[in-house]
N, C-alpha and C positions, 0 to 999 in steps of 0.2 A: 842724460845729455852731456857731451860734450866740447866744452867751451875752453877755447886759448882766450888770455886776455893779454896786451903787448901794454907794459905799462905798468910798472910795480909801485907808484905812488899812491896816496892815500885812499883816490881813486879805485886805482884796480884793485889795492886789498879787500877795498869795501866790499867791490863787488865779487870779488872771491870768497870772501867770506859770506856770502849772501848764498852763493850756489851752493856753495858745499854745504852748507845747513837744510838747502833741501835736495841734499845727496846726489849734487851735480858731479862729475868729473873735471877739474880745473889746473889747468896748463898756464904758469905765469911767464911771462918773458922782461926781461929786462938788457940793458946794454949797459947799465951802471954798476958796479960793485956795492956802490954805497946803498940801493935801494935794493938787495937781495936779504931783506927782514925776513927771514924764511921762519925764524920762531914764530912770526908774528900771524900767518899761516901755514901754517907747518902739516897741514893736509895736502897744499895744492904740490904739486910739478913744479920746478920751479930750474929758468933756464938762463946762462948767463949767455946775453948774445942778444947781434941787432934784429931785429924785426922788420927790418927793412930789406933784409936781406934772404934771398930765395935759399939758402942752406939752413938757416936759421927757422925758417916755417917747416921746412922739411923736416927738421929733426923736432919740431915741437908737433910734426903728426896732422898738420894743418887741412890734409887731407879727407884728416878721419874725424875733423872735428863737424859739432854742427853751428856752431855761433864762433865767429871771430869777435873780439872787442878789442879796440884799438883806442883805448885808454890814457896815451902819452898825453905829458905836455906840450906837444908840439904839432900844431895844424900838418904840416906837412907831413912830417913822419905818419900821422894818421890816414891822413889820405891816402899815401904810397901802400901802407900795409891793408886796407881796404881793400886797393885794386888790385893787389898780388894776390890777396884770401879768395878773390872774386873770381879773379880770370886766371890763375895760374894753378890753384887746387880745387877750384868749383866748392866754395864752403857755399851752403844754404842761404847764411844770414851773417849780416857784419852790420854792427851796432859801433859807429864812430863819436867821438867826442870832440869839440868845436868847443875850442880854448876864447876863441877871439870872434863876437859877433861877425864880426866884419867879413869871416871865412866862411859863412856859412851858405852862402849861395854855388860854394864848390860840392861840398857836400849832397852830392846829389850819385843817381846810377851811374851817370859818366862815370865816375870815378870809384864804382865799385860799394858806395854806400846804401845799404839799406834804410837803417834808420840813423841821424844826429842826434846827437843831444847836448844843447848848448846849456851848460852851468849859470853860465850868466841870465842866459835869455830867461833860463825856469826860474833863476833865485829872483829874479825883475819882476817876474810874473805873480811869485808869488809876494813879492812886497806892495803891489798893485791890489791884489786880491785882499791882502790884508786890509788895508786903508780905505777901498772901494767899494762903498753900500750902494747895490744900484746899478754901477755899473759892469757890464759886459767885458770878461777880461781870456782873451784867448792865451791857455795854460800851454800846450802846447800842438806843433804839427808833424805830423808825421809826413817824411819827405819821399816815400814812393807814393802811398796813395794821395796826397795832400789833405786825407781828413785832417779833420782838425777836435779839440777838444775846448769847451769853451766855459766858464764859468761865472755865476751871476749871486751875490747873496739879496735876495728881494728885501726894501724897505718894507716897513713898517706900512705905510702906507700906500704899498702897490695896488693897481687893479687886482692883479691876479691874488691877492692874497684873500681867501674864501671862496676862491673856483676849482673846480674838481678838473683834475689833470684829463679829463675826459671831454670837458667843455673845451679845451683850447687847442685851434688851431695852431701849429705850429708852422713856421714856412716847410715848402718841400727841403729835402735832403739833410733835415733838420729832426734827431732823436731826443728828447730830454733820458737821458739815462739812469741817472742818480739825484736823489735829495738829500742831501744830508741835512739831518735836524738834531739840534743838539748834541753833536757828536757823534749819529749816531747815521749811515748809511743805511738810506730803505731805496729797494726796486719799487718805481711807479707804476700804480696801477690805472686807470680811468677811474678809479672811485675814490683816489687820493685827493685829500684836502689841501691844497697849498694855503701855508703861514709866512707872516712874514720872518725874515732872519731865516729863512729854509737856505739853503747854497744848493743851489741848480746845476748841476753839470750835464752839458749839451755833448753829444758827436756829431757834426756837420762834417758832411761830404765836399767832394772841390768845390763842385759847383754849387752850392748852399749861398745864399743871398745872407749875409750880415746886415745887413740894416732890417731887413725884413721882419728878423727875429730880434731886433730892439728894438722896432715900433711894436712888436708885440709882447714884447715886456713892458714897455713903456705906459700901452694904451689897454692891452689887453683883449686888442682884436686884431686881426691879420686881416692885408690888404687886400685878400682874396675875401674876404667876406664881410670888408665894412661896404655900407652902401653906398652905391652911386652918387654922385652929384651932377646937378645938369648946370 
């Protein structure tokens, strides 16, 4: 695969460093002299020049790649280089990064993004996750489909803890995916035991009902099959 990343800070080396370990092809750009650390990956391409500019993606090949990553520190600049990667080279896929909460409702197809990824929003999420026994803490969303990914570490004293993942209802467009127990990531089967202190990770679809599937962490029955009241 090949992937430009526009954005030579701490960020994009990361993530350069990451592909090329699983034998990506990696195109860096930058418009700063002081961020061209080229020792620092010394595999990737590495290009002095703005990103925002249409000569600039031509000569980094933007044509030929399949992932844009538009890794700046600056909402804008990322946006722009999304929309250029999108509609002006037809790249497959643009993975933007959303410096400032607040940007992030641009971040959408208008503007050429695939996927966001806000730093903050994940580090938030996951400082919630940390602290939050019990509670329901949505990790992250993915901004074409609106799935979502949702994460829960069950008390000690849950319903659910001693029911077999095959007993429970979940809402519709509602997946439990993963358990992690102890460290350790298991695929759920219907003959799985849930304990407590397990961390649940959910895929929910758009239309997935959130409350739905905390009454049913909550009680341990869904509302589709508690019974009637007259």
């Amino acid at each position: 695969m090949r992937v430009v990343i526009a954005g030579a800070g701490s960020v994009g080396r990361s993530i350069a460093r990451e592909l090329l370990a699983h034998d990506h092809e990696v195109t860096i750009v930058d418009r700063q002299p002081s961020a061209m650390r080229i020792a620092q990956v010394a595999d990737a391409d590495w290009l002095l020049a703005d990103a925002c500019e249409l000569p600039t993606l031509r000569e980094a090949r933007a044509d030929e790649c399949d992932v844009m990553v538009a890794a700046t520190g600056d909402d804008k600049a990322n946006l722009v280089i999304s929309l250029l990667a999108k509609t002006e080279f037809g790249v497959p896929r643009t993975v933007a990064r959303v410096n400032n909460p607040k940007n992030e409702w641009m971040f959408d197809e208008a503007w050429g993004v695939d996927v966001a990824v806000s730093t903050p929003r994940i580090m938030t999420s996951m400082v919630e996750e940390a602290v939050s026994v019990g509670d329901l803490v949505r990790i992250f969303t993915f901004h074409q489909s609106r799935a979502g990914i949702l994460e829960l570490t069950l008390p000690d004293g849950s319903p659910l803890a001693g029911m077999r993942v095959g007993q429970i209802e979940w809402p519709q467009d509602t997946v439990l995916a993963c358990i992690v127990r102890d460290a350790r990531p298991l695929s759920p089967s219907p003959d799985d035991t849930l304990e407590g202190r397990d961390e649940l990770l959910f895929v929910t679809g758009r239309d997935a009902d959130e409350a739905a599937l905390q009454a049913v962490l909550r009680t341990g029955v869904s509302a589709s099959s508690a019974p009637a009241t007259s």
